[in-house]
NULORO-769190 format. One record per atom (N, C-alpha, C): residue in three letters; x, z, y; atom name; residue number from 1. Coordinates in nm, 3 decimals. Each point is the difference from the previous one (the first is absolute). Last residue first. Layout:
residues N
residu->ALA X->X Z->Z Y->Y atome->CA num->NUM
...
This chain:
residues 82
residu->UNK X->-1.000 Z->-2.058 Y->-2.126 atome->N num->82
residu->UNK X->0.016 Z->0.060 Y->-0.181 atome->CA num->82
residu->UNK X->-0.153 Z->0.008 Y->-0.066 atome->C num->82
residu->UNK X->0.072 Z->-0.191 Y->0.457 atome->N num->81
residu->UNK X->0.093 Z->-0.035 Y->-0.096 atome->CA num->81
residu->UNK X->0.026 Z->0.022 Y->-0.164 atome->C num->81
residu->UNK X->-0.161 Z->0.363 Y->0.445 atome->N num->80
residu->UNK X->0.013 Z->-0.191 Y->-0.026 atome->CA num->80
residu->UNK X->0.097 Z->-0.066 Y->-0.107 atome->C num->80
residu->UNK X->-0.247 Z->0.478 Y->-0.078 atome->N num->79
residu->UNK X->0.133 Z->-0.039 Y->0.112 atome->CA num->79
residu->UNK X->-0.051 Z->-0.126 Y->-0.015 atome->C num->79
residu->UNK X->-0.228 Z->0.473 Y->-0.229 atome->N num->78
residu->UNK X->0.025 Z->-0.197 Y->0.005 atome->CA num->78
residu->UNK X->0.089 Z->0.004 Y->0.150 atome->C num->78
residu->UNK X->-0.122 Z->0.438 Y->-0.078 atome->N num->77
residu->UNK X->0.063 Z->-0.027 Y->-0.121 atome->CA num->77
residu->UNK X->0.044 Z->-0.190 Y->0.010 atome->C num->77
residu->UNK X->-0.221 Z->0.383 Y->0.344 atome->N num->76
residu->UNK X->0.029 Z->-0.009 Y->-0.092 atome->CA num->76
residu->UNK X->0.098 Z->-0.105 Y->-0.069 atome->C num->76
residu->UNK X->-0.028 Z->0.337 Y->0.364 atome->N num->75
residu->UNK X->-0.033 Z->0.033 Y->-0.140 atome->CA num->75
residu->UNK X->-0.009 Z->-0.093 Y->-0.103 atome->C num->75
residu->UNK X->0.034 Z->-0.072 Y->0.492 atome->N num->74
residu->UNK X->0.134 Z->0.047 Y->-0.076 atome->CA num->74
residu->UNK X->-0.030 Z->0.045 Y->-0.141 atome->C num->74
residu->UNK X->-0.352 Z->-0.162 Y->0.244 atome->N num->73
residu->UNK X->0.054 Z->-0.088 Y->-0.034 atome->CA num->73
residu->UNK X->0.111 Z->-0.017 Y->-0.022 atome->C num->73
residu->UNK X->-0.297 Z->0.391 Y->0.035 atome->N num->72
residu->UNK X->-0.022 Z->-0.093 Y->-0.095 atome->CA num->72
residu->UNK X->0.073 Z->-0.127 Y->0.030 atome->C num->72
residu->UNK X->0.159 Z->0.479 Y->0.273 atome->N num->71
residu->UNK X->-0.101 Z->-0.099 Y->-0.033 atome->CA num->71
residu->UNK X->0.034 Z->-0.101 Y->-0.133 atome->C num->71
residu->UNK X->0.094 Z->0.511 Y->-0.040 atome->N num->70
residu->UNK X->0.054 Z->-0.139 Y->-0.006 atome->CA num->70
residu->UNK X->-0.079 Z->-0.068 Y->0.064 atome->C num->70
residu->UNK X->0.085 Z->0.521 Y->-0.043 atome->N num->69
residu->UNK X->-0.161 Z->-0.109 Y->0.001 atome->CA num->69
residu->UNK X->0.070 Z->-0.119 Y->0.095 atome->C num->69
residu->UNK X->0.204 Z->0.483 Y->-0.297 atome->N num->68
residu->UNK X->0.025 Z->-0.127 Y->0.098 atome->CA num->68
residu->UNK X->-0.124 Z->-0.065 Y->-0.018 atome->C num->68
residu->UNK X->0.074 Z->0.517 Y->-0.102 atome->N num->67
residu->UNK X->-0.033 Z->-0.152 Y->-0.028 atome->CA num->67
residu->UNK X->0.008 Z->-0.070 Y->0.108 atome->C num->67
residu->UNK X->0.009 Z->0.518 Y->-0.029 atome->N num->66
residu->UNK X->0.127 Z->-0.040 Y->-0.091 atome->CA num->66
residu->UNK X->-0.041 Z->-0.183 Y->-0.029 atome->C num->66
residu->UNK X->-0.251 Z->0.263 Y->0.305 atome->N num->65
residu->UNK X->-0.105 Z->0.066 Y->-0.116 atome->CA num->65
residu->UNK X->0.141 Z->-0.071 Y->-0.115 atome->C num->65
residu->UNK X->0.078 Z->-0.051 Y->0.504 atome->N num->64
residu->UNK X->0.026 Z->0.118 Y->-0.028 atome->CA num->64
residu->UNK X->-0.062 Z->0.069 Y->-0.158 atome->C num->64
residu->UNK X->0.224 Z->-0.487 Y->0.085 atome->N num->63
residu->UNK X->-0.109 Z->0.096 Y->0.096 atome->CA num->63
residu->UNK X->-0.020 Z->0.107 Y->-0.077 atome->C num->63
residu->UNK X->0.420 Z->-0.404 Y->0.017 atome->N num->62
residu->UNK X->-0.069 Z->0.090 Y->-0.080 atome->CA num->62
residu->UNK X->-0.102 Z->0.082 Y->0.114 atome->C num->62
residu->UNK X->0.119 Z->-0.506 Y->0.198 atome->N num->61
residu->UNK X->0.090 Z->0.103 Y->-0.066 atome->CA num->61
residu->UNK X->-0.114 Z->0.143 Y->-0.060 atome->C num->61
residu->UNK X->0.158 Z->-0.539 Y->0.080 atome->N num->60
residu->UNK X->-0.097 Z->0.038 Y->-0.046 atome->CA num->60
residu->UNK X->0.020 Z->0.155 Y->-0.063 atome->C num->60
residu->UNK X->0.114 Z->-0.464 Y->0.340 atome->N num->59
residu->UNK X->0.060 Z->0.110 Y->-0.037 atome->CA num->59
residu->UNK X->-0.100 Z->0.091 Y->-0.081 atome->C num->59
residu->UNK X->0.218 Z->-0.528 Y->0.152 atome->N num->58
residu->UNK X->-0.162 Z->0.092 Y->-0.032 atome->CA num->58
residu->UNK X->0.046 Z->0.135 Y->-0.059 atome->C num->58
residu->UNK X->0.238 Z->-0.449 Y->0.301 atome->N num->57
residu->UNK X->0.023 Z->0.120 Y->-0.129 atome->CA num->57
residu->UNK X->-0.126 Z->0.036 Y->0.001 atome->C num->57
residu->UNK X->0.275 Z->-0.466 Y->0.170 atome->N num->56
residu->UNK X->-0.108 Z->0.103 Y->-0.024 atome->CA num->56
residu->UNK X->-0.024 Z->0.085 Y->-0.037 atome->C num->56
residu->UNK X->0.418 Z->-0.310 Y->0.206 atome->N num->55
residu->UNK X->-0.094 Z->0.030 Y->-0.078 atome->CA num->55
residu->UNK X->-0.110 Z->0.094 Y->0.004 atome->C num->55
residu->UNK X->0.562 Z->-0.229 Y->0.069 atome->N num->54
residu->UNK X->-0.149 Z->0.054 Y->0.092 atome->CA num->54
residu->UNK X->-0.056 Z->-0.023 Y->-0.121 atome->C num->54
residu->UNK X->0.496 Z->-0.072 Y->-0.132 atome->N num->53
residu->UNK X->-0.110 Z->-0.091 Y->0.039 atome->CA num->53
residu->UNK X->-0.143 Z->0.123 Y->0.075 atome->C num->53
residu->UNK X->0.483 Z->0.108 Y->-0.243 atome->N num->52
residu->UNK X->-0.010 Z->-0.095 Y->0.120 atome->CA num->52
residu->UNK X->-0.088 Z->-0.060 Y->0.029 atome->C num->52
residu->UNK X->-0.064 Z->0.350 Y->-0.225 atome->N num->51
residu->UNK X->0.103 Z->-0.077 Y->-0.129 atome->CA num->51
residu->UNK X->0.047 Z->-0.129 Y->0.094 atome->C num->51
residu->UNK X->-0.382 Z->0.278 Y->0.231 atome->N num->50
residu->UNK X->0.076 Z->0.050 Y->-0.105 atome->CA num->50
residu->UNK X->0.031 Z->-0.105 Y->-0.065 atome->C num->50
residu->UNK X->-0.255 Z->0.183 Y->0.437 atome->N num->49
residu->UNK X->0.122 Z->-0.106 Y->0.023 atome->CA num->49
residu->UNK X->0.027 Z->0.108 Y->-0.162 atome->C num->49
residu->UNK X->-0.533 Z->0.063 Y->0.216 atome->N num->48
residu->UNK X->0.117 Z->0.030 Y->-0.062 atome->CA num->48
residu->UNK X->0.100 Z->-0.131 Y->-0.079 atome->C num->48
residu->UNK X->-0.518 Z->0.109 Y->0.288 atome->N num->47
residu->UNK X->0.116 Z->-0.119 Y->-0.019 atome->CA num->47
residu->UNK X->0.101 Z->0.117 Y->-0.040 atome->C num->47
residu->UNK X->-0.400 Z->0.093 Y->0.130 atome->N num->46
residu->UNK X->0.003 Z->0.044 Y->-0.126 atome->CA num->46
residu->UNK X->0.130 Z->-0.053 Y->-0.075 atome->C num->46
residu->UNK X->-0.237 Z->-0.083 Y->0.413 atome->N num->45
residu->UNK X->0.049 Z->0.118 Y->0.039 atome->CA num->45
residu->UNK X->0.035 Z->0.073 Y->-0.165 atome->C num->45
residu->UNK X->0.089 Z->-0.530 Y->0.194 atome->N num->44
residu->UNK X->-0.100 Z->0.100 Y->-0.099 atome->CA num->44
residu->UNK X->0.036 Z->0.159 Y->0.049 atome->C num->44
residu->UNK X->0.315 Z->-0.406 Y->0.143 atome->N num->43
residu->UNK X->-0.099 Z->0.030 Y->0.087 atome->CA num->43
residu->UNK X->-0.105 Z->0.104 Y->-0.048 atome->C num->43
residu->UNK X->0.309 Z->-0.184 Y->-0.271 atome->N num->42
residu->UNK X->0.042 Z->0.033 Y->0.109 atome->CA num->42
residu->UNK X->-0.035 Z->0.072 Y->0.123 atome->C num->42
residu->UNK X->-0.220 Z->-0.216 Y->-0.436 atome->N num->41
residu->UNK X->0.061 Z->0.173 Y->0.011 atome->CA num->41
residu->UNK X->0.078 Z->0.059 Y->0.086 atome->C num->41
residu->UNK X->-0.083 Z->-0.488 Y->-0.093 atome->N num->40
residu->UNK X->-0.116 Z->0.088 Y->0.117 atome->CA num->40
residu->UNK X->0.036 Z->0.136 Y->0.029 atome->C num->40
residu->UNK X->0.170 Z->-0.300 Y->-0.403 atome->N num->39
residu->UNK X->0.079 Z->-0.018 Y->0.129 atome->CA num->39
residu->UNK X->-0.076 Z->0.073 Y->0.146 atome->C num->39
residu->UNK X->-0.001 Z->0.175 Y->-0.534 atome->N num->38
residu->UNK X->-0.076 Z->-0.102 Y->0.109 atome->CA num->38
residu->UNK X->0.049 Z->-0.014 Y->0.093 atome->C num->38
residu->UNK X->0.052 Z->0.229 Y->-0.501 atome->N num->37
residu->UNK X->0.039 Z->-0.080 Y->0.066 atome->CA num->37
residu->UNK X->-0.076 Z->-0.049 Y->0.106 atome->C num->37
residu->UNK X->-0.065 Z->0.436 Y->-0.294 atome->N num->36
residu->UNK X->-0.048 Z->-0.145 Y->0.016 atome->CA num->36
residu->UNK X->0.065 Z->-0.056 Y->0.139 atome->C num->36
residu->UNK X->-0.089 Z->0.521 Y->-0.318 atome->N num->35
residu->UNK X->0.056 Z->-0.071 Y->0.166 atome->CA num->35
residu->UNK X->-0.026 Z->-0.151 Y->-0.067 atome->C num->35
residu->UNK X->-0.204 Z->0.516 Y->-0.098 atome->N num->34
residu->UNK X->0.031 Z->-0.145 Y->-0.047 atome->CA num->34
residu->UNK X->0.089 Z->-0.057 Y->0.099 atome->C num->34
residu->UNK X->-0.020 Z->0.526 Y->-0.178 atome->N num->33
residu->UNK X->0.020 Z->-0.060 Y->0.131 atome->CA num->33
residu->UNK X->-0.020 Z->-0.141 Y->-0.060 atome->C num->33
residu->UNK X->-0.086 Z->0.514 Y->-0.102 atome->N num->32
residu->UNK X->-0.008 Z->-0.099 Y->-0.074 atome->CA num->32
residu->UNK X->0.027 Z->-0.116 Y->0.129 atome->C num->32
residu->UNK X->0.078 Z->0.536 Y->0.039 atome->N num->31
residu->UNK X->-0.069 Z->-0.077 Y->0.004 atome->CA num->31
residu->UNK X->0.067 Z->-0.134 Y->-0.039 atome->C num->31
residu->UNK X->0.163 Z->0.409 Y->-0.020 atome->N num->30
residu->UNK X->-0.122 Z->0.038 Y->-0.090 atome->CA num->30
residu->UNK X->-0.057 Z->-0.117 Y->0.068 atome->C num->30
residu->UNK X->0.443 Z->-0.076 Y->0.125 atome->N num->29
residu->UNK X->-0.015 Z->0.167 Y->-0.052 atome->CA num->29
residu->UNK X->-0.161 Z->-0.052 Y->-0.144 atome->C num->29
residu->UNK X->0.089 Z->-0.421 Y->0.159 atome->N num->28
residu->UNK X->0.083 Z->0.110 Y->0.098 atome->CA num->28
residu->UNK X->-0.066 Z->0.122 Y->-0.015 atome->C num->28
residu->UNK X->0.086 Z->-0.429 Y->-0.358 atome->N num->27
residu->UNK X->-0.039 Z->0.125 Y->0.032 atome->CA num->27
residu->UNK X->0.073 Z->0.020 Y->0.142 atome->C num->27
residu->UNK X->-0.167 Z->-0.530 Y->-0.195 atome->N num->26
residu->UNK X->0.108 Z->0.120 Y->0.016 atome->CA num->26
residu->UNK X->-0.096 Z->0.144 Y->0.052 atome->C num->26
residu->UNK X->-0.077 Z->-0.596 Y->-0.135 atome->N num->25
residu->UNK X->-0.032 Z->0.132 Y->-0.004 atome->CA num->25
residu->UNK X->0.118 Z->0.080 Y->-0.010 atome->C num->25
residu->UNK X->-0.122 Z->-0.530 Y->0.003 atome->N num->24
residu->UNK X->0.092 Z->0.088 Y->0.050 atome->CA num->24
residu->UNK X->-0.050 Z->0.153 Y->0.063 atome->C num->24
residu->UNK X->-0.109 Z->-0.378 Y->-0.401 atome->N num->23
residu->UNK X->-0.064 Z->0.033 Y->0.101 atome->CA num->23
residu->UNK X->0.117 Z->0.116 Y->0.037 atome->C num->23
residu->UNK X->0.017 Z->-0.267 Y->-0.420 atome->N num->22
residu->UNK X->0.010 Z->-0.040 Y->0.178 atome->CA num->22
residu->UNK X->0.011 Z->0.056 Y->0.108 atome->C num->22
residu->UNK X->-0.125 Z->0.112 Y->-0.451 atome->N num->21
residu->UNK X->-0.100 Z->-0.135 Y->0.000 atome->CA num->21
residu->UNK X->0.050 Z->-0.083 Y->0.175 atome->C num->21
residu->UNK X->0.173 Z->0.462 Y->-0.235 atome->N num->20
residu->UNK X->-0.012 Z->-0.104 Y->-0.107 atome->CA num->20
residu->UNK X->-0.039 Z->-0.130 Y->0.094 atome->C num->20
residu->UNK X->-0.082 Z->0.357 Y->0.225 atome->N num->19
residu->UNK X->0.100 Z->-0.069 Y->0.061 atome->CA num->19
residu->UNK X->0.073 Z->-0.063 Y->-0.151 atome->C num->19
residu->UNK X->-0.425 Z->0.155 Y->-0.013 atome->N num->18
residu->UNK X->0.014 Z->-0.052 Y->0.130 atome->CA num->18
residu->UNK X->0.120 Z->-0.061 Y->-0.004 atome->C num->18
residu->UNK X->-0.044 Z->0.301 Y->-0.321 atome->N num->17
residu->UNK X->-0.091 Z->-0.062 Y->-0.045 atome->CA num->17
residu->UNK X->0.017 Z->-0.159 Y->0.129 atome->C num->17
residu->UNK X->0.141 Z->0.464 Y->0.063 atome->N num->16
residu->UNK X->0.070 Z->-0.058 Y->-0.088 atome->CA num->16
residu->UNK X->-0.010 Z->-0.153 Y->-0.047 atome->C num->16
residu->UNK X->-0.291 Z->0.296 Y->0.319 atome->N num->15
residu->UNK X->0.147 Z->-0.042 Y->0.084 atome->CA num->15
residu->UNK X->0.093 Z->-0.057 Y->-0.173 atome->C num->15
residu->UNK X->-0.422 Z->0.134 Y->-0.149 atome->N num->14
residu->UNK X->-0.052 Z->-0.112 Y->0.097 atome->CA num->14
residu->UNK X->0.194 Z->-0.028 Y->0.090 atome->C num->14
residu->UNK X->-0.006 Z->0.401 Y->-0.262 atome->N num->13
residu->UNK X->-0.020 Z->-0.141 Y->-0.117 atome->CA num->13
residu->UNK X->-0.003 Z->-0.122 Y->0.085 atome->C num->13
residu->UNK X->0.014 Z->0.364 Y->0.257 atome->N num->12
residu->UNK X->0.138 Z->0.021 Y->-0.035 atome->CA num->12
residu->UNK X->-0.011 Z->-0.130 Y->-0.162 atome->C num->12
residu->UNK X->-0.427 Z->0.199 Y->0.158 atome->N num->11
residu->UNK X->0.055 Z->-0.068 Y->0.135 atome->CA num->11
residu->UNK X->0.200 Z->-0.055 Y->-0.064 atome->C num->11
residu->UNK X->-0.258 Z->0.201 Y->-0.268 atome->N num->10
residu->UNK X->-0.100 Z->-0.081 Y->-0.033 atome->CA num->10
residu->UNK X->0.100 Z->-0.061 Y->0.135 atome->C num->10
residu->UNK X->0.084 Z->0.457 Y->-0.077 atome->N num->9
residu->UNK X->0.087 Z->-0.115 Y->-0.122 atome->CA num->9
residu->UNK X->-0.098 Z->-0.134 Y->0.058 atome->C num->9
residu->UNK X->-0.089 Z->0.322 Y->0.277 atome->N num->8
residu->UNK X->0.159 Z->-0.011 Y->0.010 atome->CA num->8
residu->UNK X->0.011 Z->-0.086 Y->-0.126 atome->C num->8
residu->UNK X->-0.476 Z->-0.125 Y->0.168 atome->N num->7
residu->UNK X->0.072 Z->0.157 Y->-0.014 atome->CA num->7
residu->UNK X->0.141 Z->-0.012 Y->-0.010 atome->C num->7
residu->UNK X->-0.387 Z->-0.337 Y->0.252 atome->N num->6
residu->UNK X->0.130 Z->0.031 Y->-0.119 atome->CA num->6
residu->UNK X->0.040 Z->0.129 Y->-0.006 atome->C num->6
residu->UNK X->-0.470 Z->-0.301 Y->0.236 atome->N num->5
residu->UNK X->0.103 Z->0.088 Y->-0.015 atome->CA num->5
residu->UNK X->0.059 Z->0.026 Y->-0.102 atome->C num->5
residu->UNK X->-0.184 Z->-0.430 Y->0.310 atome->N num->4
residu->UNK X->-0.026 Z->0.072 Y->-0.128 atome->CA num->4
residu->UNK X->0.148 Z->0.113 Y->-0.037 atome->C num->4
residu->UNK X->-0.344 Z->-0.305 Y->0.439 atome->N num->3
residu->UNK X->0.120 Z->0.087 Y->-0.081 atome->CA num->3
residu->UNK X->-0.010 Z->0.003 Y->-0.132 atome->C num->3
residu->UNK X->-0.216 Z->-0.334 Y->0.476 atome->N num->2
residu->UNK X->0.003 Z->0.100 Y->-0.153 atome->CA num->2
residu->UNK X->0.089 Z->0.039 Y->-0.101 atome->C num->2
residu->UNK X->-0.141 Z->-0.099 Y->0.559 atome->N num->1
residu->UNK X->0.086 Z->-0.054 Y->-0.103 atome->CA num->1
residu->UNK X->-0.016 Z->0.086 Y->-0.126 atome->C num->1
């Protein structure tokens, strides 16, 4: 899967930027978390119960050179619709 890496301001633009556009992004400590609605997440070993509904999360956390390495289809920018 292919990445692209963020430094603390560049990663902290992309979690700003994201959840302008929807997208349900949050901090746990130093890592970047997506989540997404899915009724499967029940069963997912990635499944997380938030705002009353199951779901998906992706977790994307800091490595040791201070950068996050996003996969590319949290990075970027088009959504459906817009």
């Amino acid at each position: 899967m292919s990445r692209i890496a963020f430094d603390y301001d560049g990663i902290h633009t992309l979690a700003a930027e994201q959840a302008k556009r929807g997208v349900d992004v949050s901090w746990d400590g130093w890592t970047l978390v997506f989540w997404k609605p899915n009724t499967n997440g029940f069963n997912d070993r990635h499944g997380k119960f938030k705002n009353g509904k199951w779901g998906v999360q992706a977790r994307v956390s800091v490595d040791s050179d201070g950068s996050w390495r996003v996969p590319v289809k949290y990075a970027s920018t088009r959504r459906k619709g817009t």
